[in-house]
N, C-alpha and C positions, 0 to 999 in steps of 0.2 A: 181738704184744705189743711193747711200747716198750722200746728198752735200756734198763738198769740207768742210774738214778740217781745223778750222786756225789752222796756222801755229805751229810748235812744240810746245804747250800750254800744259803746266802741270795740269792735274787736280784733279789728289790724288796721296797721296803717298802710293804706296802698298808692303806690304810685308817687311820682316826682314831686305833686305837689304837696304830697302830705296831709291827703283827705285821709278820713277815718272811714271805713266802713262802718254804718249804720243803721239800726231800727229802731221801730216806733209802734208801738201798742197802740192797733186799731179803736179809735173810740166809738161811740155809740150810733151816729149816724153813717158811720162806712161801715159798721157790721151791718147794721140794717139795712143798708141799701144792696150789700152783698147777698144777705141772708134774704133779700122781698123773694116773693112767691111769682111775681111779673118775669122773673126770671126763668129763660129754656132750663129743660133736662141739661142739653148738650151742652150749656153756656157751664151750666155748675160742673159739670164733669173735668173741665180744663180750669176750675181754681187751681187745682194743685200743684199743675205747670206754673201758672198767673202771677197766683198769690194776692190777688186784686185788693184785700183787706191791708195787709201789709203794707202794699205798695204804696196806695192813695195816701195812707195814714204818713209814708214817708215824706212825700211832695208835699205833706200839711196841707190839703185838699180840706176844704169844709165849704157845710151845705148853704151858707152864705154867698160866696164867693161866682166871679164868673170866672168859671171853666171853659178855655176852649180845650178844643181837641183837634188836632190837626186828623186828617186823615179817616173818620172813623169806621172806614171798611164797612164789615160785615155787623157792626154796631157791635161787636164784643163789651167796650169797655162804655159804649153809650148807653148800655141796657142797665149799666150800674149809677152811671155820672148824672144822666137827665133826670131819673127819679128823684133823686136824691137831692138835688139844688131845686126841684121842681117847691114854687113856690116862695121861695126863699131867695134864692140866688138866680144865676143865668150859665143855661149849657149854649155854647156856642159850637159849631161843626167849622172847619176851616178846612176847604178842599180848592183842589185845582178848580178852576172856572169850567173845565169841561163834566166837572161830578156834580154841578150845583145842584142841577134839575134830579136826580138820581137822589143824591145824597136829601132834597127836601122832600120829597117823598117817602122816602127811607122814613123819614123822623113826624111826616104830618100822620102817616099811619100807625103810628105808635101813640100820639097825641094825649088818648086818654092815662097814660102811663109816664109819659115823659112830660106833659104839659109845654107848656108856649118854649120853641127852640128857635135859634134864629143859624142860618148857614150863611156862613162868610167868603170869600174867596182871595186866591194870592196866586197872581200871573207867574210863574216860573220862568221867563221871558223875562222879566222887566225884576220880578220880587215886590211889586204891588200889591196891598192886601186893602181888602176891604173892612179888615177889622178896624174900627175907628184906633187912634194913635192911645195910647195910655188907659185901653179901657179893660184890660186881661189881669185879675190875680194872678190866674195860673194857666199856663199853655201845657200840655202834655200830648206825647207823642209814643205811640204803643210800637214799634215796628214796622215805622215807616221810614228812617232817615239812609238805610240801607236802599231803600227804592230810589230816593235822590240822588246816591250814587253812582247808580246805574242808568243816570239819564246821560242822553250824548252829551250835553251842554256841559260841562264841569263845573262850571259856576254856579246852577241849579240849588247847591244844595249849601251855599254861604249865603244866596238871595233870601232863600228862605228862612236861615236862621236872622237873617237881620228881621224880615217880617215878623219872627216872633219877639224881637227885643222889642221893636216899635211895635207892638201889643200891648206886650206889659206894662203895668204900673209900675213905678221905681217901686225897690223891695218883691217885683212878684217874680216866681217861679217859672222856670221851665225845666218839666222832665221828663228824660227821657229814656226808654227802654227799647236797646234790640239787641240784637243776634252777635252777639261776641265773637272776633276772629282776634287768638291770640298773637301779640304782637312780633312773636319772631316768625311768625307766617307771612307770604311773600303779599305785599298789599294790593298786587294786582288781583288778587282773589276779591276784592272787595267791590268789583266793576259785574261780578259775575255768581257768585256763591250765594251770595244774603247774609253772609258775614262782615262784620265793618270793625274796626278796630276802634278799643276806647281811646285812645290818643286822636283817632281821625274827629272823634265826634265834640273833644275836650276843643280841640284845635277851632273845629268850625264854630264851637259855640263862646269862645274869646274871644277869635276874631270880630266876632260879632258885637258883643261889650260884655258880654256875661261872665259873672265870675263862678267858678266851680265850689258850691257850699257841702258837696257831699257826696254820698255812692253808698250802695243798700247791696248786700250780696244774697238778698230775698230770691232773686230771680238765677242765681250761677246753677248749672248743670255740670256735674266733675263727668258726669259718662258720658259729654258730647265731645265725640275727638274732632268735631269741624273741619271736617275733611270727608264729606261725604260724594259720592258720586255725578247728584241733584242739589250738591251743594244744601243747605237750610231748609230744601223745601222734600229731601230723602226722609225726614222724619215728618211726626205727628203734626199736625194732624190735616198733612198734605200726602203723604208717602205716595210722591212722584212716582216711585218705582214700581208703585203698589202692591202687588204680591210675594212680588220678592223678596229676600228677607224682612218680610213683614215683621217677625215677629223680633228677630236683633235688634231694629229701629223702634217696634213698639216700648223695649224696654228701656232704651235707653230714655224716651219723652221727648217733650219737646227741649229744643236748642238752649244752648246756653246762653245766656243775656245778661249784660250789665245792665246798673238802673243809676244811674247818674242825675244830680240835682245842680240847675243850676239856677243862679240869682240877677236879678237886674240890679246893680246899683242903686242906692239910694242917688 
């Protein structure tokens, strides 16, 4: 894992709106929830891609707060989130209606580690969620909104961003981390690669009401030329291609990714 961050330090300014690049010195209960022992082998091996200390500490994640988490797969970023609010706060799961049953299993088996979790759902159809209206701190979203682009519907992945403004509390967060496809790259790669452009994601999450309070370049990879054959999923720790230049793709790591923060209006 990367050392400690100082503090909220501006260190360029990027893009049209005039966000600063940002970080934030992990405090005491996101080192610890990184650092618990509840945690895989394999889960610590990929901090280093992550940066899961860093990141949280960016979004202002605290063990207070209810956290949803759209999407949370293979539970990467759940194995950190649930322990950590467990008792204190509330982890939420917000999955399409077809993961519910999957996704509450996923999380009652973990129970003794992650304590009382509740899984929410949001029709992609409609953009219905079952998250009650105004009851989210914070929404975060690890490498999924590239998946919404690639659904047939187009509209898919603007439903959803409204779903998460009507989550939040005015003042609360949503952030979001994926796979960077730089912008003078043709955007139809964005339907097909698993690269999304930060303009795409700035766009869909204004539209929405959200204002853009920031961006972290914890997460940039200079050796990803995103232009791979498998598209995002040629590297770690999918390597599509698998044997084949294994070892090119091992070095490069995983994908490069922006981490964008954005804010509900007061």
């Amino acid at each position: 894992m990367s050392s400690p961050i100082v503090a909220f330090a501006c260190v360029a300014a990027l893009g049209s709106a005039g966000i600063a690049a940002q970080s934030v010195r992990p405090g005491k209960d996101i080192a610890a929830a990184v650092a618990a022992s509840t945690r895989s082998e394999a889960d610590r091996a990929r901090d280093r891609y992550r940066h899961p200390a860093e990141t949280l500490a960016f979004f202002g994640v605290k063990p207070t707060q209810t956290v949803v988490e759209f999407i949370p797969g293979g539970g990467w970023y759940t194995a950190i989130l649930a322990p950590m609010v467990k008792g204190r706060g509330h982890y939420v799961a917000l999955v399409p209606t077809s993961q519910a049953e999957r996704t509450s299993a996923a999380l009652a088996a973990k129970a003794d580690a992650y304590g009382k979790t509740v899984v929410r759902t949001v029709d992609f159809a409609t953009g219905v969620s079952t998250v009650p209206a105004g009851s989210a701190d914070v929404v975060l979203t690890f490498r999924n909104v590239h998946n919404l682009l690639m659904q047939d519907d187009p509209a898919v992945a603007g439903r959803t961003f409204k779903a998460f403004y009507n989550a939040l509390k005015p003042g609360g967060v949503l952030g979001v981390v994926d796979h960077r496809l730089p912008e003078e790259m043709d955007a139809a790669r964005e339907k097909s690669s698993g690269y999304i452009k930060r303009s795409t994601v700035v766009r869909l999450a204004q539209e929405a009401g959200f204002r853009l309070a920031g961006e972290s370049k914890v997460n940039a990879n200079p050796k990803d030329t995103h232009d791979h054959p498998q598209g995002v999923w040629t590297l770690p720790p999918s390597y599509r291609l698998k044997d084949v230049d294994r070892a090119k793709y091992a070095a490069i790591g995983e994908s490069d990714r922006f981490t964008l923060k954005f804010v509900k209006p007061q």
